[in-house]
N, C-alpha and C positions, 0 to 999 in steps of 0.2 A: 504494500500500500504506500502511496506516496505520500510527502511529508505534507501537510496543512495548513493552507494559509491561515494568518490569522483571523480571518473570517468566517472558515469555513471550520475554524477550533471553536471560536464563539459560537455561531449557529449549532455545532454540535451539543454543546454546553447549554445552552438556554433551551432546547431541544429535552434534554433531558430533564430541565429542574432543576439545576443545579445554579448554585453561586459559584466564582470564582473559587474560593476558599473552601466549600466542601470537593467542587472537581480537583482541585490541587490535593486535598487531603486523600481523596479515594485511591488517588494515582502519587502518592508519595514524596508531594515537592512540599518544600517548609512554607511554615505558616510562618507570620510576624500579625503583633498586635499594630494596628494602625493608628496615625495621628492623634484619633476621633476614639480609639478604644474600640474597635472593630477587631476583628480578624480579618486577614487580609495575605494573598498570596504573590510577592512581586515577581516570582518568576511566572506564574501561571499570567500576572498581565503582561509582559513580554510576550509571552506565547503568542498573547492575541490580539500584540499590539500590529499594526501596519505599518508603523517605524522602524520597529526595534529589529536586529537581524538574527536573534535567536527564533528556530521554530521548533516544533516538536518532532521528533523520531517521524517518519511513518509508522515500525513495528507498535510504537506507544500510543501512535493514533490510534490504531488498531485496538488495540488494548482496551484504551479509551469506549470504543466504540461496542466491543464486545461488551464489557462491565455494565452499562447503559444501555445495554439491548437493543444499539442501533445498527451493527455491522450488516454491511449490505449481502453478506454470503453465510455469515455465519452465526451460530449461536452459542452460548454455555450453557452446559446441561449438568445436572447432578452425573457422581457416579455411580453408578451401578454398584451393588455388592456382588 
């Protein structure tokens, strides 16, 4: 999968319900309390900023997308005993 702009990390994100700060928590990037006493994840707005030149993995989009049950091919299923 190919790596994601960041509009199409956003649209993923608001897609699912997610905040900034919970999608960064699900997918393992640090939190920081913010200004205002929020939480708040500065790499996850990188991610999704149209500035900034960091993006995300494809494999993590993926990821991303699987966790969120939006991947276009595939799904996560329980395992079998």
């Amino acid at each position: 999968m190919p790596a994601p702009t960041g509009d199409q990390l956003k649209a993923a994100r608001v897609a699912a319900g997610l905040s900034q700060a919970q999608a960064a928590e699900l997918m393992g990037y640090p939190l920081q309390t913010g200004s205002r006493g929020g939480v708040q994840s500065r790499t996850w707005q990188a991610l999704e900023s149209t500035t900034d030149e960091r993006n995300m993995q494809g494999p993590v989009f993926a990821m991303f997308l699987l966790l969120t049950g939006q991947h276009p091919d595939l799904v996560l299923a329980p395992r079998l005993p």
